[in-house]
N, CA and C atoms as a LAMMPS dump frame, in Angstrom:
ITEM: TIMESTEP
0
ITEM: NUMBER OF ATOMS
444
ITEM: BOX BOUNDS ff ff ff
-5.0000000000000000e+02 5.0000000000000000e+02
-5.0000000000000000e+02 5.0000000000000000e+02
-5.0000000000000000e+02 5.0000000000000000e+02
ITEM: ATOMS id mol type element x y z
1 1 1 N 152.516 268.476 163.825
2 1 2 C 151.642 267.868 162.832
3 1 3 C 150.2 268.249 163.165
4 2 1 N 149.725 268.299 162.245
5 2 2 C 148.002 269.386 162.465
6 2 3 C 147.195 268.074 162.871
7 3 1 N 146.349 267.966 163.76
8 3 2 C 144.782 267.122 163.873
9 3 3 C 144.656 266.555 163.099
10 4 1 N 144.17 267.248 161.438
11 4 2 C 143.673 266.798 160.427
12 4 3 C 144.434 266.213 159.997
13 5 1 N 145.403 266.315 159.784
14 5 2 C 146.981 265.46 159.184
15 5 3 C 146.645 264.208 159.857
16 6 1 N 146.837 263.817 161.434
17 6 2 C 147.019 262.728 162.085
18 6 3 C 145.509 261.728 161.632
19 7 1 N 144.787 262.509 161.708
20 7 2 C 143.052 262.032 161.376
21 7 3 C 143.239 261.277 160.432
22 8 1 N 143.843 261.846 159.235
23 8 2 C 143.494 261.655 157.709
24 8 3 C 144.818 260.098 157.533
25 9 1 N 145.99 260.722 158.241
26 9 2 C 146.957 259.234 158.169
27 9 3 C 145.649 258.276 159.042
28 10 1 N 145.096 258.34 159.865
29 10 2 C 144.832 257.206 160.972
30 10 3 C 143.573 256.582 159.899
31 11 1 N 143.235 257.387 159.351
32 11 2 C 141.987 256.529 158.355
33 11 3 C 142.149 255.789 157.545
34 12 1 N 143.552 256.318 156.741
35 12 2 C 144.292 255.789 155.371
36 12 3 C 144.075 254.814 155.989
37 13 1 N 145.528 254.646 157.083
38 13 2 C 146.103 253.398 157.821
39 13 3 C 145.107 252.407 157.861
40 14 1 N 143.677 252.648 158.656
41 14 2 C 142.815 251.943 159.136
42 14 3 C 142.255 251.216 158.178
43 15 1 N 142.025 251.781 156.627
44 15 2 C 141.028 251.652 155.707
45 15 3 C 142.042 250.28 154.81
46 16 1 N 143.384 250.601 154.581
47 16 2 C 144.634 249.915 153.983
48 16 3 C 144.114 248.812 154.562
49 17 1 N 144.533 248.461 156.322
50 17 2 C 144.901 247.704 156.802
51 17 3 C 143.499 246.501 156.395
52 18 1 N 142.486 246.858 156.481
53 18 2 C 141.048 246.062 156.318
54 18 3 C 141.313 245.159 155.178
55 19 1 N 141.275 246.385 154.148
56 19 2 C 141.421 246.011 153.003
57 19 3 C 142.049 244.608 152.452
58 20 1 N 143.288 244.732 153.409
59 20 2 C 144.486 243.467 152.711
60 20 3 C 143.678 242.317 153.926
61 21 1 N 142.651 242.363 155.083
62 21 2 C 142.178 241.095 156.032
63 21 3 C 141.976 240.08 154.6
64 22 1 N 142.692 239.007 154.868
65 22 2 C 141.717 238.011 154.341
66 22 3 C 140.482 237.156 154.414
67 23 1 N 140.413 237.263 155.845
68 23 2 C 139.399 236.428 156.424
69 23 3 C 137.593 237.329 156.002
70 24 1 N 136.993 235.776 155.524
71 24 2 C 135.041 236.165 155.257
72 24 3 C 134.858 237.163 156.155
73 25 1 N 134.036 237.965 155.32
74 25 2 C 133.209 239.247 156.732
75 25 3 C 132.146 238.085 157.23
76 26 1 N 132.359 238.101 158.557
77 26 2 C 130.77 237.758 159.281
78 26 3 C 129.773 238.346 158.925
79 27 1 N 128.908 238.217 158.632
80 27 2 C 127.128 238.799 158.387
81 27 3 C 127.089 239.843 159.783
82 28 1 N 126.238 240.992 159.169
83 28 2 C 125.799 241.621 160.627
84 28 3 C 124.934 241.416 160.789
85 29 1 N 124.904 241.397 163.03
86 29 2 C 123.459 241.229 163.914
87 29 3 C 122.278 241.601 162.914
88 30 1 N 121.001 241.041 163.12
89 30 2 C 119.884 241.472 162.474
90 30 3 C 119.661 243.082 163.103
91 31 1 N 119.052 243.809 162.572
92 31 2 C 118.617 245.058 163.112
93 31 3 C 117.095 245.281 163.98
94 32 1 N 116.697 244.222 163.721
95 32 2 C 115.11 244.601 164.48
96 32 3 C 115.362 243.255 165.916
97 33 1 N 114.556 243.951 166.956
98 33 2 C 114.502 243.091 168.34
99 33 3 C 114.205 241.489 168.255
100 34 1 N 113.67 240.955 166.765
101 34 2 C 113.26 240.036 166.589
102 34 3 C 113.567 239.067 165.808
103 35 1 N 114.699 237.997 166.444
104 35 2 C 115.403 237.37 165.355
105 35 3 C 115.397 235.673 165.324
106 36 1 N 116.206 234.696 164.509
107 36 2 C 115.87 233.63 164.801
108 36 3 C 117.39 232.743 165.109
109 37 1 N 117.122 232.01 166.529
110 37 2 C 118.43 231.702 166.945
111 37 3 C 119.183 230.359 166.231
112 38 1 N 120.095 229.826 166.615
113 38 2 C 120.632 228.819 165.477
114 38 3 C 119.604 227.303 165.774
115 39 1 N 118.742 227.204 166.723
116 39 2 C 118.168 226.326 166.71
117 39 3 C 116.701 226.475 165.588
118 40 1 N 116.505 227.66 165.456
119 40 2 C 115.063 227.555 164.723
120 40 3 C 114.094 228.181 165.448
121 41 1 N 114.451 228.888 166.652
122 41 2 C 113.439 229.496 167.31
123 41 3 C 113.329 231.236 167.222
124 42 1 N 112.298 231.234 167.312
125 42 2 C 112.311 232.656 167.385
126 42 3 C 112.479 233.467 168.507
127 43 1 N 113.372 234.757 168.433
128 43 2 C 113.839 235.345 169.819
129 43 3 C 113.361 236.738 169.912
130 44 1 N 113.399 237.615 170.76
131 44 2 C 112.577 238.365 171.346
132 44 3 C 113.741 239.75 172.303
133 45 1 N 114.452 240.802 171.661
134 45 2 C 115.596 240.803 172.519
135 45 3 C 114.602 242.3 173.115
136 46 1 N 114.568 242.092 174.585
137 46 2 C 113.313 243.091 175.691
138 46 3 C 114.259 244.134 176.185
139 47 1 N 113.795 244.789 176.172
140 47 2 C 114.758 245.935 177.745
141 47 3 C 113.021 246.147 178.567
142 48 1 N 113.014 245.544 179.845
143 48 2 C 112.042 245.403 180.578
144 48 3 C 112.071 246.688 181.35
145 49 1 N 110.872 247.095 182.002
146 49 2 C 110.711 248.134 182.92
147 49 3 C 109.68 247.63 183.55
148 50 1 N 110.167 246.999 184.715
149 50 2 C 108.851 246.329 185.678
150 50 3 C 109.076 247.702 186.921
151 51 1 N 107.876 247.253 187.294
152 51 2 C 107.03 248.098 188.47
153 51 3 C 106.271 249.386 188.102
154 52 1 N 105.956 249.311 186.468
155 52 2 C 105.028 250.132 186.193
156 52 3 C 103.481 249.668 186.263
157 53 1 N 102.89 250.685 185.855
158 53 2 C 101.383 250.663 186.931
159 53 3 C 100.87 249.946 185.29
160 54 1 N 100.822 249.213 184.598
161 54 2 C 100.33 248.538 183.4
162 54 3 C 101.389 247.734 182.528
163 55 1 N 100.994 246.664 181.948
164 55 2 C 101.668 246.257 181.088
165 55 3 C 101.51 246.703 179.183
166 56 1 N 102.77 247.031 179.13
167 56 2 C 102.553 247.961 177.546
168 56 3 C 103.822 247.623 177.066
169 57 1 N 103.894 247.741 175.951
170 57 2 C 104.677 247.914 174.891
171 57 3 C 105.082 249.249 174.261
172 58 1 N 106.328 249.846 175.051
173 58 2 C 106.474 251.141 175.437
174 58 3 C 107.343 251.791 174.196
175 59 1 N 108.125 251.363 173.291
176 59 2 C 109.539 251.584 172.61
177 59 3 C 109.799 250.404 171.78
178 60 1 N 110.042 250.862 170.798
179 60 2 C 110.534 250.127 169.624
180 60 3 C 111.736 250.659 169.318
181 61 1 N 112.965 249.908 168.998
182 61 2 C 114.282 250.244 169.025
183 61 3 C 114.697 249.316 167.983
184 62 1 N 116.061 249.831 167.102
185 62 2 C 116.478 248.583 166.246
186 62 3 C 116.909 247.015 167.359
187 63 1 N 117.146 247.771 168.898
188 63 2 C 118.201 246.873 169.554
189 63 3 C 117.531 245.768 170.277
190 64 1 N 116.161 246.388 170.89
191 64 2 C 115.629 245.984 171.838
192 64 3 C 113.565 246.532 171.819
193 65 1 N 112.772 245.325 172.21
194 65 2 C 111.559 246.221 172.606
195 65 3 C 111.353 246.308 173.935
196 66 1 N 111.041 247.372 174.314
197 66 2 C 110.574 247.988 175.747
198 66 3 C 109.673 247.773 175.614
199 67 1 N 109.244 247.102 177.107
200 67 2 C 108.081 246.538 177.752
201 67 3 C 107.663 247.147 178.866
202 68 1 N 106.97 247.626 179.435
203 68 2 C 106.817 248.08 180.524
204 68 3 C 105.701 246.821 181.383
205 69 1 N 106.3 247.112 182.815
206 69 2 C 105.363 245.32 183.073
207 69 3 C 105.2 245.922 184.342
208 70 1 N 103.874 245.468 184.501
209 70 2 C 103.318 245.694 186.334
210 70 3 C 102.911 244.853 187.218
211 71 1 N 104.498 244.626 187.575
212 71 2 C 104.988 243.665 188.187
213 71 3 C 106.002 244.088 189.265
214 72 1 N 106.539 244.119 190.088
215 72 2 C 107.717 244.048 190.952
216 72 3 C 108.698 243.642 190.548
217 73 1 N 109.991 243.868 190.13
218 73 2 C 111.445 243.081 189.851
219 73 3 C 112.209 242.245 190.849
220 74 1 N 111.309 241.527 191.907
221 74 2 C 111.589 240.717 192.897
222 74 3 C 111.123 239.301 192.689
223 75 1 N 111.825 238.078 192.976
224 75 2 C 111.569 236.556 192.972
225 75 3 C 110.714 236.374 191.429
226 76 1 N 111.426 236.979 190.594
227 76 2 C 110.784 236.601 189.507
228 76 3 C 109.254 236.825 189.124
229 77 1 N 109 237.42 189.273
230 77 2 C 107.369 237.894 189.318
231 77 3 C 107.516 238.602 188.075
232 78 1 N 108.414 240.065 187.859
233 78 2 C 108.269 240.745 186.522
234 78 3 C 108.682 239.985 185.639
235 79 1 N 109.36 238.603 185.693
236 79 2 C 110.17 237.989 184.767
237 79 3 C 108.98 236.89 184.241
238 80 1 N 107.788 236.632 185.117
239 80 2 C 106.582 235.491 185.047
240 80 3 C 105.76 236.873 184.224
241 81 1 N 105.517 237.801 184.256
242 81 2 C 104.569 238.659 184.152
243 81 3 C 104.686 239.151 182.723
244 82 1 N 106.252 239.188 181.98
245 82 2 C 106.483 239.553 180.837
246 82 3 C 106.07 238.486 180.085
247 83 1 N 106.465 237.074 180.468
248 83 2 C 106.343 235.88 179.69
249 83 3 C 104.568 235.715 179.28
250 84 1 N 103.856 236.047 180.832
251 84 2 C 102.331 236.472 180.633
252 84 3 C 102.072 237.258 179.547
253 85 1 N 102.218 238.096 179.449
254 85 2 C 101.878 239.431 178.857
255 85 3 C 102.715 239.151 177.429
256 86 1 N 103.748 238.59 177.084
257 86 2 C 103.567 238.429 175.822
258 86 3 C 102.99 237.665 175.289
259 87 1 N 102.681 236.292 176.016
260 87 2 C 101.89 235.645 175.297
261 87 3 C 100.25 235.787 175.15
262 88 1 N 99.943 236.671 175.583
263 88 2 C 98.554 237.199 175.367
264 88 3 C 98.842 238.246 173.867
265 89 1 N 99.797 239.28 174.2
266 89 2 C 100.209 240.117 172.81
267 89 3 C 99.965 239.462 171.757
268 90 1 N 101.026 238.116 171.514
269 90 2 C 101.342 237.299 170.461
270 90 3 C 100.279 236.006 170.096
271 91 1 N 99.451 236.616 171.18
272 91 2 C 98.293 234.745 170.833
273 91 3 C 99.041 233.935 171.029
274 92 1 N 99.797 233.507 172.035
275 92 2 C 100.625 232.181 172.148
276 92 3 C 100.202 231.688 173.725
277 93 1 N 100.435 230.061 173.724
278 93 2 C 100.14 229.75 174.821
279 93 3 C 100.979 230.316 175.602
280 94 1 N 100.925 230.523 176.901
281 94 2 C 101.845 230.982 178.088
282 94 3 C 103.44 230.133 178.171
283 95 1 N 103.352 228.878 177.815
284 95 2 C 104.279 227.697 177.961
285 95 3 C 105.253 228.014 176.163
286 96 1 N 104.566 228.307 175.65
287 96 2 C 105.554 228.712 174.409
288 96 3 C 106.329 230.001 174.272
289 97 1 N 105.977 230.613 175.39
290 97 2 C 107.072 232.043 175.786
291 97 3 C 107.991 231.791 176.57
292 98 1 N 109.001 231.534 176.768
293 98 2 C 110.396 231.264 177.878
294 98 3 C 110.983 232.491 177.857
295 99 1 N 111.673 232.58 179.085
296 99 2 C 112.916 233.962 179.38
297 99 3 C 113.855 233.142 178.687
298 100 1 N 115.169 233.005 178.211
299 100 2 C 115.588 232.333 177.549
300 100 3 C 117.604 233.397 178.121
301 101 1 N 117.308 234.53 178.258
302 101 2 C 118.535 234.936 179.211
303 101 3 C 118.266 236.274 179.902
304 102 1 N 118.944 236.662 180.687
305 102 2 C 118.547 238.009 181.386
306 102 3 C 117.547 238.028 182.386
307 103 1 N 117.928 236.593 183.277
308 103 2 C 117.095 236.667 184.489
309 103 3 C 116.674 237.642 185.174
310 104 1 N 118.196 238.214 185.696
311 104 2 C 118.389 239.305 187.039
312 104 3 C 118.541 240.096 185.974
313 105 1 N 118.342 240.898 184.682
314 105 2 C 118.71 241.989 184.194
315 105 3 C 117.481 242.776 183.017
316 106 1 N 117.707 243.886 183.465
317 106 2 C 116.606 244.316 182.147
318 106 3 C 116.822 244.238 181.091
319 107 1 N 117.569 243.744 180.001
320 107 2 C 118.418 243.53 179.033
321 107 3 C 117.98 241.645 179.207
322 108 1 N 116.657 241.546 178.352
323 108 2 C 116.488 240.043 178.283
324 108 3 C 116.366 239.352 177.223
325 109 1 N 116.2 238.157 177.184
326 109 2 C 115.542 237.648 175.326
327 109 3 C 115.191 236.65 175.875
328 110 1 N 114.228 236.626 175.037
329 110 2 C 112.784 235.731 175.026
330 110 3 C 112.627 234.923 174.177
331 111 1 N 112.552 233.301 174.365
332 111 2 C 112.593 232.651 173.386
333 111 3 C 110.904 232.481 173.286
334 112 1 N 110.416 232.029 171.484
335 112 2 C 109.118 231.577 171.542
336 112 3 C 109.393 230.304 170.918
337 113 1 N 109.01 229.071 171.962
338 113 2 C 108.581 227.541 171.336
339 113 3 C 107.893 227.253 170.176
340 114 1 N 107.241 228.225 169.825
341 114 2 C 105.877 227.724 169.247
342 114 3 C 106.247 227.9 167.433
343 115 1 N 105.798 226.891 166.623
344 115 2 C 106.152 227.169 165.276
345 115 3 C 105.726 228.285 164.26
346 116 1 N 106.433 229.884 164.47
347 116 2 C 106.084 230.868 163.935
348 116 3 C 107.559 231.637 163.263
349 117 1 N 107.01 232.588 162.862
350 117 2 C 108.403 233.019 161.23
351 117 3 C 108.403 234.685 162.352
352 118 1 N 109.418 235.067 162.242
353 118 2 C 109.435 236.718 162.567
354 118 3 C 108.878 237.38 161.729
355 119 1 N 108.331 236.879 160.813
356 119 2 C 107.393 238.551 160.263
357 119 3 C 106.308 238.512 160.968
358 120 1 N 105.493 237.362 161.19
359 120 2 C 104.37 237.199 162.053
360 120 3 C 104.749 237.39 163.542
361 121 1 N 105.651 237.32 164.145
362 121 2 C 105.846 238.117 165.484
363 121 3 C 106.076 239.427 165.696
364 122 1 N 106.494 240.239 164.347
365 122 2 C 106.453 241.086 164.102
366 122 3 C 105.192 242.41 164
367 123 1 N 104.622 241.337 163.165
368 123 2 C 103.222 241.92 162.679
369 123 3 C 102.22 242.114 164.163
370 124 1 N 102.506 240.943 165.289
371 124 2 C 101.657 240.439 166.503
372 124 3 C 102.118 241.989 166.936
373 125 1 N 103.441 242.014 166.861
374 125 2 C 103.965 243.06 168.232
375 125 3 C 103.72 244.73 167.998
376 126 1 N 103.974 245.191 166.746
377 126 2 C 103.1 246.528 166.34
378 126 3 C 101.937 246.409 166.332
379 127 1 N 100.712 245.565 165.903
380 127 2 C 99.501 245.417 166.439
381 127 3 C 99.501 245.43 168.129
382 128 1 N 100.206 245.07 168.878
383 128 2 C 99.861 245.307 170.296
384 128 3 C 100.61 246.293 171.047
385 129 1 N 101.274 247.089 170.364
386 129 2 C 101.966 247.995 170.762
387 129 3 C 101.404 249.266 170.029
388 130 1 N 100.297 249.417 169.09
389 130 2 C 99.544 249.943 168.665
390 130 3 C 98.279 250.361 169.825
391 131 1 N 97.834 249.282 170.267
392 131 2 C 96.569 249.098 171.234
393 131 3 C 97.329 249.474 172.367
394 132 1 N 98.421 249.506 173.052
395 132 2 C 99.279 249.629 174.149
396 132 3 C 99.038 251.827 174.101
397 133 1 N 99.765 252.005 173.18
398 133 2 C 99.924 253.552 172.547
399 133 3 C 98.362 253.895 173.171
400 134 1 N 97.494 253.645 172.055
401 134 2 C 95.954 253.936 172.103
402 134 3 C 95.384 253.685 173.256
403 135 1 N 95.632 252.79 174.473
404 135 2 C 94.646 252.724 175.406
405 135 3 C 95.928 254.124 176.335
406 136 1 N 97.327 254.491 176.534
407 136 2 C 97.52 255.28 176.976
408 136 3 C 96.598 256.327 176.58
409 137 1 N 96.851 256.857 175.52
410 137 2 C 96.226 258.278 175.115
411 137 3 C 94.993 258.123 175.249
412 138 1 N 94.371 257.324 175.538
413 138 2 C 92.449 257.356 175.875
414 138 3 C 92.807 257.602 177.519
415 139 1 N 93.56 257.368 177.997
416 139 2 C 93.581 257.796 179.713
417 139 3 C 93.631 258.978 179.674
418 140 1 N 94.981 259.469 178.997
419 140 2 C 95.038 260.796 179.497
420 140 3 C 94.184 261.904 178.817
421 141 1 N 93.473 261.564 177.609
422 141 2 C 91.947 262.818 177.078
423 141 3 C 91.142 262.204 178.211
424 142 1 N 90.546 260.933 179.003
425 142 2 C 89.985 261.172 179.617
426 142 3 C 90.279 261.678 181.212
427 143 1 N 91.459 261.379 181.263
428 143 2 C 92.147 262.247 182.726
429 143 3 C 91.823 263.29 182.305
430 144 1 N 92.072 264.227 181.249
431 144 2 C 92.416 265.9 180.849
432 144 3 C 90.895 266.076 181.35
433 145 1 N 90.034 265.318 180.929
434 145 2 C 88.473 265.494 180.433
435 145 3 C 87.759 266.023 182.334
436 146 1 N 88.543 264.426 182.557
437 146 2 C 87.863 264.655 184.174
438 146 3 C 88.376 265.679 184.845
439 147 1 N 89.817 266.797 184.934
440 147 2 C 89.738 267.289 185.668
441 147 3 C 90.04 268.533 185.198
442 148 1 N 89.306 268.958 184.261
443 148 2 C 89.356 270.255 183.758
444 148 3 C 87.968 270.88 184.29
């Protein structure tokens, strides 16, 4: 039986079988890092990179935002330092940013206390990941500058 033969039964099969599920489709995950959990809060899903030499806002992903934090990944310091550093990003007090899971892991989410909608955390986080971008590239024309 050819590849394509087995391919083309395994899709039928697959596509049939869905078809006749009865059960509601679940809704899919939101697509952007920034969503709201069943309590009403707004969440924050990070892939951290501590022990870089600045704190920035490195990557925008449907899954996750990369943070880069200059901090150490020891006794909680990069994990105090992100919660810092976003709440300066976002204009929020320090106490309305929580780690919320992903203690020990770079793969975190961040809850925010404070009464705000995800488009406006949204809007906070490309505005500071804008200025993050821009103060890199002003280093390195003026690195290029100084040692040419």
């Amino acid at each position: 039986v050819s590849p394509f033969l087995r391919l083309y039964h395994y899709c039928t099969t697959f596509t049939q079988g869905k078809s006749q599920n009865k059960e509601p489709e679940r809704p899919l995950p939101p697509l952007a890092p920034v969503a709201v959990d069943p309590k009403g809060c707004v969440t924050i899903a990070i892939h951290a990179k501590p022990g870089s030499k600045q704190n920035a806002i490195t990557d925008w992903t449907a899954e996750a935002l990369s943070v880069a934090i200059a901090a150490p990944p020891s006794e909680g310091e990069a994990n105090a330092e992100l919660c810092r550093y976003l709440s300066k990003v976002l204009e929020l007090r320090k106490s309305d940013v929580v780690l919320d899971e992903g203690g020990k892991s770079r793969e975190k989410v961040v809850k925010l206390l404070a009464s705000t909608t995800p488009e406006e955390i949204l809007e906070k986080l490309k505005k500071g990941s804008q200025k993050g971008i821009k103060a890199r590239n002003e280093k390195y024309i003026i690195g290029k500058l100084f040692y040419c």
